[in-house]
Backbone atoms as SQL, in Angstrom:
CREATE TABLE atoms (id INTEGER PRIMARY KEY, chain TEXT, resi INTEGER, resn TEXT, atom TEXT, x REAL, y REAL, z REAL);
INSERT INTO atoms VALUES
  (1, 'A', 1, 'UNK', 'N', 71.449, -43.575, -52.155),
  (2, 'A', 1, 'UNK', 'CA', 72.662, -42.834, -52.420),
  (3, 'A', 1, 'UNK', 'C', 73.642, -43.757, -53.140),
  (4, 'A', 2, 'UNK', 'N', 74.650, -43.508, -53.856),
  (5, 'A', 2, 'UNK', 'CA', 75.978, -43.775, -54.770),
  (6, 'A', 2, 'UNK', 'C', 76.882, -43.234, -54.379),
  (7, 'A', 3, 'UNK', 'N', 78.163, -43.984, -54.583),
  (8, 'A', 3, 'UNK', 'CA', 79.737, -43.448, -53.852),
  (9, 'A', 3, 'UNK', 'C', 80.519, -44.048, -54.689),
  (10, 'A', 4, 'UNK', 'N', 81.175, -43.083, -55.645),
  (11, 'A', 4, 'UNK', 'CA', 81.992, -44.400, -56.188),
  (12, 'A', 4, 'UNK', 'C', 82.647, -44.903, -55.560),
  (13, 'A', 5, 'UNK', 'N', 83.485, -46.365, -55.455),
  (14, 'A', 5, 'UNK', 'CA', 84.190, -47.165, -55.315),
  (15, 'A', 5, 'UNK', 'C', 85.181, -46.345, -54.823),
  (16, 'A', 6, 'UNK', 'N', 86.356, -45.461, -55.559),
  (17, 'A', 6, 'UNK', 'CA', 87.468, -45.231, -55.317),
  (18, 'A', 6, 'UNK', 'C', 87.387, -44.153, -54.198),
  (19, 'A', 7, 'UNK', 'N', 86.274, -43.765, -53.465),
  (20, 'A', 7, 'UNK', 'CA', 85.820, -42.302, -52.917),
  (21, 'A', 7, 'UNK', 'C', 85.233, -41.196, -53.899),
  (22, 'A', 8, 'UNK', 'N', 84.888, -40.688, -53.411),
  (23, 'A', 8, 'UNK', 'CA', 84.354, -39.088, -53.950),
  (24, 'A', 8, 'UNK', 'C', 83.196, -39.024, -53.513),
  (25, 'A', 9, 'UNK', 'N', 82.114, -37.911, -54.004),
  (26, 'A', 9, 'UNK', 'CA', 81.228, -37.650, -53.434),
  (27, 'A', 9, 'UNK', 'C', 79.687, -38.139, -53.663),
  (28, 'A', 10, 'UNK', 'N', 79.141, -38.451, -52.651),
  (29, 'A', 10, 'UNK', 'CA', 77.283, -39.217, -52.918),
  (30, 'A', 10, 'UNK', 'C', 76.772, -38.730, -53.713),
  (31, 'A', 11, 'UNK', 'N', 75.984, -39.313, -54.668),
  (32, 'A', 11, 'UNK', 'CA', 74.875, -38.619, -55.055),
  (33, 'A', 11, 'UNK', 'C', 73.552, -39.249, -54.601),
  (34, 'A', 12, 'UNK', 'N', 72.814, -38.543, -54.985),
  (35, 'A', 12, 'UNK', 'CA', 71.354, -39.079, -54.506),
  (36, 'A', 12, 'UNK', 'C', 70.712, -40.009, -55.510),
  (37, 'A', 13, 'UNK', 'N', 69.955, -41.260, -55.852),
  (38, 'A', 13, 'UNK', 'CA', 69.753, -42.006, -56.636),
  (39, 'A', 13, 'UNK', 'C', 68.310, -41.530, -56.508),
  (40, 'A', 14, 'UNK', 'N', 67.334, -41.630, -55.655),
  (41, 'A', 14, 'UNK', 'CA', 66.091, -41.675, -55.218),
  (42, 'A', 14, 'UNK', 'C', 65.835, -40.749, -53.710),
  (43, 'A', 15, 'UNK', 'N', 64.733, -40.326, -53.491),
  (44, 'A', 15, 'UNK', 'CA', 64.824, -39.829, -52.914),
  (45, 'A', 15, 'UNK', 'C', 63.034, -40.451, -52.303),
  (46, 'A', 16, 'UNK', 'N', 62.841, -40.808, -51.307),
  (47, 'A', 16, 'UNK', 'CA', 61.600, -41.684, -50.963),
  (48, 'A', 16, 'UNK', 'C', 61.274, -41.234, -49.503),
  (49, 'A', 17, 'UNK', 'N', 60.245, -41.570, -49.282),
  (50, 'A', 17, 'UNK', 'CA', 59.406, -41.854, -48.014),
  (51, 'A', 17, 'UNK', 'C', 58.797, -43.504, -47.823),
  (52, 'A', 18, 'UNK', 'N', 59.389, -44.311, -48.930),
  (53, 'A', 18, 'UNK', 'CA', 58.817, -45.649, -48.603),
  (54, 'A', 18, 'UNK', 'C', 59.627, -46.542, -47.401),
  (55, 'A', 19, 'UNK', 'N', 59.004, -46.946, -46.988),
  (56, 'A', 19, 'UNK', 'CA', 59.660, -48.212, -46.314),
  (57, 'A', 19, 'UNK', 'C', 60.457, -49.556, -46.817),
  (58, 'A', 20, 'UNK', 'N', 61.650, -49.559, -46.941),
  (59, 'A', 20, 'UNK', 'CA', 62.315, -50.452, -47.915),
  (60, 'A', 20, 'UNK', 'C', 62.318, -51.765, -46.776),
  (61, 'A', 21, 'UNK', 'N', 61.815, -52.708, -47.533),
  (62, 'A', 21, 'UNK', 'CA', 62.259, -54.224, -47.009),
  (63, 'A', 21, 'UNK', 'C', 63.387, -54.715, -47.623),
  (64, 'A', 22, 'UNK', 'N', 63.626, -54.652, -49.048),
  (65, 'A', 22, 'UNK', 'CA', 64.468, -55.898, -49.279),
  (66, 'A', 22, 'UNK', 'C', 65.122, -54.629, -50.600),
  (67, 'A', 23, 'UNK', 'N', 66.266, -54.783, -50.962),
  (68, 'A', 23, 'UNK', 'CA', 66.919, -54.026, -51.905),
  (69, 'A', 23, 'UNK', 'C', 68.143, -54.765, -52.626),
  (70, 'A', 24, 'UNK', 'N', 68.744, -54.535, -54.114),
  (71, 'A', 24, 'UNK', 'CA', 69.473, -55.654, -54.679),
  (72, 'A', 24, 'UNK', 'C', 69.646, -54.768, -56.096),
  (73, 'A', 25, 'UNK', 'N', 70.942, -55.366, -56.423),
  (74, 'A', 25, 'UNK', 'CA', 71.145, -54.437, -57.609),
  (75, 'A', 25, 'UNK', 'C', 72.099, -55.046, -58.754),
  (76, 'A', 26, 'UNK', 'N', 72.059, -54.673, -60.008),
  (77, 'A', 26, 'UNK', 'CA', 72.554, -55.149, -60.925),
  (78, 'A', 26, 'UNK', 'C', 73.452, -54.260, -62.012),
  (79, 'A', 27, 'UNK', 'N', 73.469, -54.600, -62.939),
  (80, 'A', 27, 'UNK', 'CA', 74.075, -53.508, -64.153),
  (81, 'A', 27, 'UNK', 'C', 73.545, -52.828, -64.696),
  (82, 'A', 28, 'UNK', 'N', 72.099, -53.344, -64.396),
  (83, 'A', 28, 'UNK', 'CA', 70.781, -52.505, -65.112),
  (84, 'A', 28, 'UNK', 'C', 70.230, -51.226, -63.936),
  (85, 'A', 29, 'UNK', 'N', 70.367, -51.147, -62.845),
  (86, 'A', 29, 'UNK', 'CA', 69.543, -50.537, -61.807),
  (87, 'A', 29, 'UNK', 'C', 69.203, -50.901, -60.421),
  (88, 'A', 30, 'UNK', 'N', 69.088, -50.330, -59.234),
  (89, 'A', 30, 'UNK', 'CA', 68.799, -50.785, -58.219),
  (90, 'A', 30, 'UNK', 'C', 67.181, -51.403, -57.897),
  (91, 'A', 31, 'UNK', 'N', 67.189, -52.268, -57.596),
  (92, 'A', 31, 'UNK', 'CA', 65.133, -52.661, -57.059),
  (93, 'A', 31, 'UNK', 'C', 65.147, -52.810, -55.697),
  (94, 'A', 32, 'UNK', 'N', 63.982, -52.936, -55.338),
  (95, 'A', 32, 'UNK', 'CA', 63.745, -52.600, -53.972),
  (96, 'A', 32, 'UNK', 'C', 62.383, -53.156, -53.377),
  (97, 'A', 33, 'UNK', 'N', 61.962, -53.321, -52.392),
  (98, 'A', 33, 'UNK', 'CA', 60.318, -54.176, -52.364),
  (99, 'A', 33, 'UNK', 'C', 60.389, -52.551, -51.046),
  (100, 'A', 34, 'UNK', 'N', 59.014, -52.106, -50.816),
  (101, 'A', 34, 'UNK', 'CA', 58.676, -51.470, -50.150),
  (102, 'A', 34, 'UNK', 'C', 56.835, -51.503, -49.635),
  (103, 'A', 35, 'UNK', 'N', 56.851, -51.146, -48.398),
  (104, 'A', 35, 'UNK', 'CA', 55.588, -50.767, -47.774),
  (105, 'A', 35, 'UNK', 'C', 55.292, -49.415, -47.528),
  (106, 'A', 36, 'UNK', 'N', 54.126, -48.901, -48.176),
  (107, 'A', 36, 'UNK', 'CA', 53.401, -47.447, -48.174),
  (108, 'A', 36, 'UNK', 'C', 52.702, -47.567, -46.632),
  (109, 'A', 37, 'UNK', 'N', 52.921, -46.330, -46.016),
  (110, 'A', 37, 'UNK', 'CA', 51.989, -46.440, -44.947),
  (111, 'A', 37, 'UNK', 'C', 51.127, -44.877, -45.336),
  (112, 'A', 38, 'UNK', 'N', 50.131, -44.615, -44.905),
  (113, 'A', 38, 'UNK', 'CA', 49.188, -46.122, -43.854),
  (114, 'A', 38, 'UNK', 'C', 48.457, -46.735, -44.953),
  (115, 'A', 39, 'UNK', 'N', 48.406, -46.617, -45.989),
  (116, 'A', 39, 'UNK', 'CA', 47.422, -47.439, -47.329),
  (117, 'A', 39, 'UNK', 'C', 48.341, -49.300, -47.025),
  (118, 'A', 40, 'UNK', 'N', 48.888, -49.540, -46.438),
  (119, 'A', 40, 'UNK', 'CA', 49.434, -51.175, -46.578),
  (120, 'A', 40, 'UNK', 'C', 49.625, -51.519, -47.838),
  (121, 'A', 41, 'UNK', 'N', 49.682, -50.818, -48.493),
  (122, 'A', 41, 'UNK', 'CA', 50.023, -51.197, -50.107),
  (123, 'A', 41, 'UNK', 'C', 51.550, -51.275, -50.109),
  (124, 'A', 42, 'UNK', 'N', 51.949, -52.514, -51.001),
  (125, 'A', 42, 'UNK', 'CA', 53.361, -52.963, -50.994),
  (126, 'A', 42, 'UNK', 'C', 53.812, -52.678, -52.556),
  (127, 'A', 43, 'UNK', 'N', 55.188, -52.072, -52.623),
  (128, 'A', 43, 'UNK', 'CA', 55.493, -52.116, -54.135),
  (129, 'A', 43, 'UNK', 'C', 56.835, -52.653, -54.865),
  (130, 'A', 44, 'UNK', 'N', 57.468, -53.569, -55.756),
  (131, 'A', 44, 'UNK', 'CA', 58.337, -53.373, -56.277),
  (132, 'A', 44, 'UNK', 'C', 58.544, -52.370, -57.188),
  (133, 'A', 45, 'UNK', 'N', 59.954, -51.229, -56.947),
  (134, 'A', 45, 'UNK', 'CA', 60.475, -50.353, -57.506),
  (135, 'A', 45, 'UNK', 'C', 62.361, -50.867, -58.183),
  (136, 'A', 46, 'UNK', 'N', 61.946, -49.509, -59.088),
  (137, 'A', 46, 'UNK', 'CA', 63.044, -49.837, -59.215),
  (138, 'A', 46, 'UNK', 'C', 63.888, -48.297, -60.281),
  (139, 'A', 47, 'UNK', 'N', 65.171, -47.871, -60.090),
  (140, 'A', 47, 'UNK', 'CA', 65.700, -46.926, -60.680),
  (141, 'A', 47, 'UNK', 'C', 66.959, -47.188, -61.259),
  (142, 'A', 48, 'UNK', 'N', 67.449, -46.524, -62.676),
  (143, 'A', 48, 'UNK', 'CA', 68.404, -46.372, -62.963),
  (144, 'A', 48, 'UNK', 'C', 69.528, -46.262, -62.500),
  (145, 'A', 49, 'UNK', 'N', 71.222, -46.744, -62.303),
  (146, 'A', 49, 'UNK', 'CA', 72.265, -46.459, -61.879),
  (147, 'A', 49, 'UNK', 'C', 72.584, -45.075, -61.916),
  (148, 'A', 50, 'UNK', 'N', 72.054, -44.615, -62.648),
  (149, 'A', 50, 'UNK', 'CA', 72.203, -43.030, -63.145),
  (150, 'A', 50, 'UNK', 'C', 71.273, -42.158, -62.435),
  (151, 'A', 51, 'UNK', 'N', 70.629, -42.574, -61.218),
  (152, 'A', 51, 'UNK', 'CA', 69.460, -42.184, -61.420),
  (153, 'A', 51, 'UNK', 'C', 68.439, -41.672, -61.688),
  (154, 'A', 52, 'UNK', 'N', 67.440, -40.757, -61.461),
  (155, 'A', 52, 'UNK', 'CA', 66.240, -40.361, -62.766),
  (156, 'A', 52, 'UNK', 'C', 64.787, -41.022, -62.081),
  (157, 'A', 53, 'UNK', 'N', 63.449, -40.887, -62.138),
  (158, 'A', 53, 'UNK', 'CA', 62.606, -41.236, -61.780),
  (159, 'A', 53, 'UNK', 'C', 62.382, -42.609, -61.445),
  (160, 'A', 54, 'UNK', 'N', 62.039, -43.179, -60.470),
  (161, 'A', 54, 'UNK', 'CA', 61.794, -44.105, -60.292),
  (162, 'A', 54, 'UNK', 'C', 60.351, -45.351, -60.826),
  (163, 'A', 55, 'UNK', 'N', 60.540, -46.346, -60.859),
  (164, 'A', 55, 'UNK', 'CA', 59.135, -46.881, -61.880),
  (165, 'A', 55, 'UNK', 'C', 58.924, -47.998, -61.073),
  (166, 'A', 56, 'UNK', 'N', 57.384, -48.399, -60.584),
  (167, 'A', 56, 'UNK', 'CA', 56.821, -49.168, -60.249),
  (168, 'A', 56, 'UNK', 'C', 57.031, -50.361, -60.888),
  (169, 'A', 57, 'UNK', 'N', 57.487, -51.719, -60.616),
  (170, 'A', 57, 'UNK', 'CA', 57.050, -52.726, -61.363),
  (171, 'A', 57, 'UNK', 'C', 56.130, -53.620, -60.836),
  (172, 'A', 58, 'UNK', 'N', 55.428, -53.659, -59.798),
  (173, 'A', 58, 'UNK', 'CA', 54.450, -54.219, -58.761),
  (174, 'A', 58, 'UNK', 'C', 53.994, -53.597, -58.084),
  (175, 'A', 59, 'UNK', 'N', 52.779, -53.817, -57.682),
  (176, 'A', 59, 'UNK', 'CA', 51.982, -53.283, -56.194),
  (177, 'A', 59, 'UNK', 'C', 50.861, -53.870, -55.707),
  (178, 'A', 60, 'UNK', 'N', 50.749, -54.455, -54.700),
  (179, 'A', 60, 'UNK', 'CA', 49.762, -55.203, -54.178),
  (180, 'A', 60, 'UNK', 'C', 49.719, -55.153, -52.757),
  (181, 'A', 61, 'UNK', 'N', 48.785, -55.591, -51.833),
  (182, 'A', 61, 'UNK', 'CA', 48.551, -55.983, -50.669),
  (183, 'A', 61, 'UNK', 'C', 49.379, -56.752, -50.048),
  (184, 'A', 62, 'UNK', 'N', 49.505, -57.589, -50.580),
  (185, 'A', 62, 'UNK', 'CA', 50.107, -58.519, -50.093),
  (186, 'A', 62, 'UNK', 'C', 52.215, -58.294, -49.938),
  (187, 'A', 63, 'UNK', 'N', 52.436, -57.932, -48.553),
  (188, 'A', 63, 'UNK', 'CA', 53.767, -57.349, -48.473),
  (189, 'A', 63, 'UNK', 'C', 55.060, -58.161, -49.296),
  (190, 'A', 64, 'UNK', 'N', 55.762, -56.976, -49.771),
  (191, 'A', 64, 'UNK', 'CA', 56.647, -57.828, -50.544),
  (192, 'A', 64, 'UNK', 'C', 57.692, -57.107, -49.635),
  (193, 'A', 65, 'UNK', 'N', 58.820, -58.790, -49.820),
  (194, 'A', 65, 'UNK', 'CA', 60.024, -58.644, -48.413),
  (195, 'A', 65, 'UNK', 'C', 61.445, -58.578, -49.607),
  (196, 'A', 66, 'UNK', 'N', 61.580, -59.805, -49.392),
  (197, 'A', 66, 'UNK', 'CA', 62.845, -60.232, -50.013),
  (198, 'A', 66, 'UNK', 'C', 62.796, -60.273, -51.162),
  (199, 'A', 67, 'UNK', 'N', 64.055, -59.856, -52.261),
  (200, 'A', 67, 'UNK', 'CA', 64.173, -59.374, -53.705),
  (201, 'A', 67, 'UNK', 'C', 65.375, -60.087, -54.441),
  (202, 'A', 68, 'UNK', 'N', 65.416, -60.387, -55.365),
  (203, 'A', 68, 'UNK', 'CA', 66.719, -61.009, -56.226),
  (204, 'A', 68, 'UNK', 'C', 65.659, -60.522, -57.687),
  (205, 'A', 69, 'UNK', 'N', 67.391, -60.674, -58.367),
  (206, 'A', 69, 'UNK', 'CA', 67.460, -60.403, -59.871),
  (207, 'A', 69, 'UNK', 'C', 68.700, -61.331, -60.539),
  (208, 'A', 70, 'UNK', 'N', 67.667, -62.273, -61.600),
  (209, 'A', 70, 'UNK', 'CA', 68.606, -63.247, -62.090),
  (210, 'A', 70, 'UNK', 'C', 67.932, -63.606, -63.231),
  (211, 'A', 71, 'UNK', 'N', 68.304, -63.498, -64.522),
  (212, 'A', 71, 'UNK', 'CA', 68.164, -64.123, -65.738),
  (213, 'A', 71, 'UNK', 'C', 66.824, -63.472, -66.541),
  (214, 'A', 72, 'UNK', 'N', 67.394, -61.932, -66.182),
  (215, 'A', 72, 'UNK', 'CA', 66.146, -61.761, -66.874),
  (216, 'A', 72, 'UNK', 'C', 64.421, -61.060, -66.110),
  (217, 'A', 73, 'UNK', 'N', 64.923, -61.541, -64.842),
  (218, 'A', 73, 'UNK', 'CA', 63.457, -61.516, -64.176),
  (219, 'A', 73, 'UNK', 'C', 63.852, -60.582, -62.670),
  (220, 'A', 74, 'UNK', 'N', 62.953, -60.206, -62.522),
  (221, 'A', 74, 'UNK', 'CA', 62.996, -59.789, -60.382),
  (222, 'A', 74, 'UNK', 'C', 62.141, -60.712, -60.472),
  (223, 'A', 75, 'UNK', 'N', 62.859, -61.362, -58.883),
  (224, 'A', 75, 'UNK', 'CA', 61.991, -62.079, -57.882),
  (225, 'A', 75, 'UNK', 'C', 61.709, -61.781, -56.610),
  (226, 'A', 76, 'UNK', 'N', 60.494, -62.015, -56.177),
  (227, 'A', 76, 'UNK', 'CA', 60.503, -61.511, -54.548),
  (228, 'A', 76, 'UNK', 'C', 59.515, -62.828, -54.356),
  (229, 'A', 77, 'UNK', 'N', 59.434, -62.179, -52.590),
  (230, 'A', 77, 'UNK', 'CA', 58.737, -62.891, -52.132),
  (231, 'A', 77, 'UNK', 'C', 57.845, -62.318, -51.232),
  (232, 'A', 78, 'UNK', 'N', 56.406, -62.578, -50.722),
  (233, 'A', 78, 'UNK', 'CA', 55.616, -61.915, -50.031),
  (234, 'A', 78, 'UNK', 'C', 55.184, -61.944, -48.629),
  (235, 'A', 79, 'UNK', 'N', 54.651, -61.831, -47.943),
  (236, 'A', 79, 'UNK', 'CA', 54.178, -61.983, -46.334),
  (237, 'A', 79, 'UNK', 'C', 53.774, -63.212, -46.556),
  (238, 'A', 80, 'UNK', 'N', 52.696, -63.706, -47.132),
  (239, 'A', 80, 'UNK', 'CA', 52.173, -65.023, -47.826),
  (240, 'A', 80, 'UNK', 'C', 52.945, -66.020, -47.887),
  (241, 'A', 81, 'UNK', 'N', 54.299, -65.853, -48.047),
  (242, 'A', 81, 'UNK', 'CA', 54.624, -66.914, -48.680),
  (243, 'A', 81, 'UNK', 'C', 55.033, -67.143, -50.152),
  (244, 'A', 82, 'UNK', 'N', 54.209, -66.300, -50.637),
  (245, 'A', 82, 'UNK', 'CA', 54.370, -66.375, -52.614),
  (246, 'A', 82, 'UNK', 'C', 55.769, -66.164, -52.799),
  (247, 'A', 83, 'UNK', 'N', 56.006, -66.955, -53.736),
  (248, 'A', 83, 'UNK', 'CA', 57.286, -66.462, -54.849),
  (249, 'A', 83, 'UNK', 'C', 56.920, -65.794, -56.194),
  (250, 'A', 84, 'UNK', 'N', 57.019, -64.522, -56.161),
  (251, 'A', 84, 'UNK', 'CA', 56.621, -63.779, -57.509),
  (252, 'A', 84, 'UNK', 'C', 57.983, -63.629, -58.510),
  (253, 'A', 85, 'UNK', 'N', 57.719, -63.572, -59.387),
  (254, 'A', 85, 'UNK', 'CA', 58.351, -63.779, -60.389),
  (255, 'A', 85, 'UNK', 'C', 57.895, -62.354, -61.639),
  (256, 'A', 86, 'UNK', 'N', 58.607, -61.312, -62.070),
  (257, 'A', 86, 'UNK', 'CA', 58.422, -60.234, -62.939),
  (258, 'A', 86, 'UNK', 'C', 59.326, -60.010, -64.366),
  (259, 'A', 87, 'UNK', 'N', 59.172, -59.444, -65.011),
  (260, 'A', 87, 'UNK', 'CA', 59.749, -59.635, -66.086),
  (261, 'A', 87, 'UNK', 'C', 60.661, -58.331, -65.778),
  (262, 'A', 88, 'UNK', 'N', 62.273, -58.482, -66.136),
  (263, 'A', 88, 'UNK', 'CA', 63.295, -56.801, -65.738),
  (264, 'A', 88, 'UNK', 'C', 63.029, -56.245, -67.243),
  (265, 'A', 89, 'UNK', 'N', 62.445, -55.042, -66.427),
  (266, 'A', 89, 'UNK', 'CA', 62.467, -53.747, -67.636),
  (267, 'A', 89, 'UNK', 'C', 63.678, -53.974, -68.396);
């Protein structure tokens, strides 16, 4: 959901059944790391400020938690341990 700043009313950005771990946002769009159940498949997403369909930019096994966006790139990180690194739409 969205609110502007000064008050007024929500809108809906996305509308999901995923399980959000980690979420973070910029000028470009909100991202998000999520877990599908019961497939254990993990995904970085991500949607427009405006919002509008949402677009996969990752998906793997391996759970993705925590999320940042800086210079260009999303970063997360996984159950593992990994630091992934993606290129921002």
């Amino acid at each position: 959901m969205k609110t502007p700043v000064a008050g007024g009313k929500s809108s809906e950005l996305v509308i999901s059944v995923d399980s959000v771990s980690g979420m973070v946002l910029d000028s470009g769009g909100v991202y998000w790391t999520t877990q599908l159940y019961p497939s254990n498949t993990s995904t970085v997403r991500t949607v427009s400020l405006d919002g509008g369909a949402p677009s996969t930019l990752w998906s793997g096994t391996d759970s993705a938690q925590a999320i940042a966006v800086a210079s260009g790139a999303v970063y997360f990180t996984t159950s593992s341990g990994a630091l992934m690194k993606i290129a921002r739409p």
